[in-house]
C-alpha positions in Angstrom: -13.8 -43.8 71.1 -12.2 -47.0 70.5 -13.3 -49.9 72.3 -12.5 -53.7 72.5 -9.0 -52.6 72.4 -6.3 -54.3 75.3 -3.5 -52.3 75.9 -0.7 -51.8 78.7 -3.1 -49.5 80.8 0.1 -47.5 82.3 0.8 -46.1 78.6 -2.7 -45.1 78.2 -2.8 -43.4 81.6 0.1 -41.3 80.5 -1.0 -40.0 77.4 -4.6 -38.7 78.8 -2.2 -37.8 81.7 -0.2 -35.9 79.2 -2.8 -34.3 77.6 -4.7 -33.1 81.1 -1.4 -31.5 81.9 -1.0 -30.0 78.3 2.1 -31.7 77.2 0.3 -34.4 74.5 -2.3 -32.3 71.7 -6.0 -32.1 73.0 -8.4 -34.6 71.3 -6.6 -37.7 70.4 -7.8 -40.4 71.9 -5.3 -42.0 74.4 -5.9 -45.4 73.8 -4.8 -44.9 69.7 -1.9 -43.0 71.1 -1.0 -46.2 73.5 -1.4 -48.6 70.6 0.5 -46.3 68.2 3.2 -46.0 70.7 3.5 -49.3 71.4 3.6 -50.3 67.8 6.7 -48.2 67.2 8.3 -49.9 69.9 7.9 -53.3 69.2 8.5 -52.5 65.2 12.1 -51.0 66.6 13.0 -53.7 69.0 11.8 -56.0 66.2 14.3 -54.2 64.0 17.2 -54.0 66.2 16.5 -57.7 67.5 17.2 -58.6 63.3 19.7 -55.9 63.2 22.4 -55.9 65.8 24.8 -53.7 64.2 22.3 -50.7 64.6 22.8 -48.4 67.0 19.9 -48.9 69.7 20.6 -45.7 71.2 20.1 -43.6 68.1 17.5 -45.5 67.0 15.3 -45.3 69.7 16.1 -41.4 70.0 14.8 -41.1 66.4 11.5 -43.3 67.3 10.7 -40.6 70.1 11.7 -37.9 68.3 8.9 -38.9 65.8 6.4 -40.0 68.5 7.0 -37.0 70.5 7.5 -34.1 67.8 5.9 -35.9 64.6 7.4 -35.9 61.2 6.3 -32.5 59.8 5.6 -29.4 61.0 1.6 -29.1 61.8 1.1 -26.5 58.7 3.4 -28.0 56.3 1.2 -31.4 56.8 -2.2 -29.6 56.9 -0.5 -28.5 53.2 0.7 -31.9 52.1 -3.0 -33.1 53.0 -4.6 -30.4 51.2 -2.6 -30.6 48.1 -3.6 -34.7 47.9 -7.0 -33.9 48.0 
């Protein structure tokens, strides 16, 4: 478990809220998955603060998309790890 760590304790609360209820994977700890989170955010709002031309909207549909559904399917990067190795 992480400790020492300070993060916005409502986005911690919803991701072991999300995994109780089944909707976040089992076994991550909540707090990386706040900080994580979080990180994206302020990366994209960063990015878009430098940026003004992007298009916020479809920008921060892609960052959720990501977040929420991840980059890879779960096989194809248990594959991509392997093959590293």
């Amino acid at each position: 478990m992480l400790t020492g760590w300070s993060t916005p304790t409502p986005s911690r609360r919803q991701f072991s809220g999300g995994q109780e209820e089944g909707d976040f994977r089992a076994g991550l700890e909540p707090l990386l998955l706040a900080v994580t989170y979080q990180g994206a955010v302020d990366g994209m709002l960063g990015y878009l603060d430098a940026h003004p031309d992007t298009d916020a909207t479809s920008f921060a549909a892609t960052v959720a998309d990501v977040l929420l559904d991840g980059l890879a399917r779960p096989r194809r990067l248990r594959r991509a790890f392997s093959e590293a190795r």
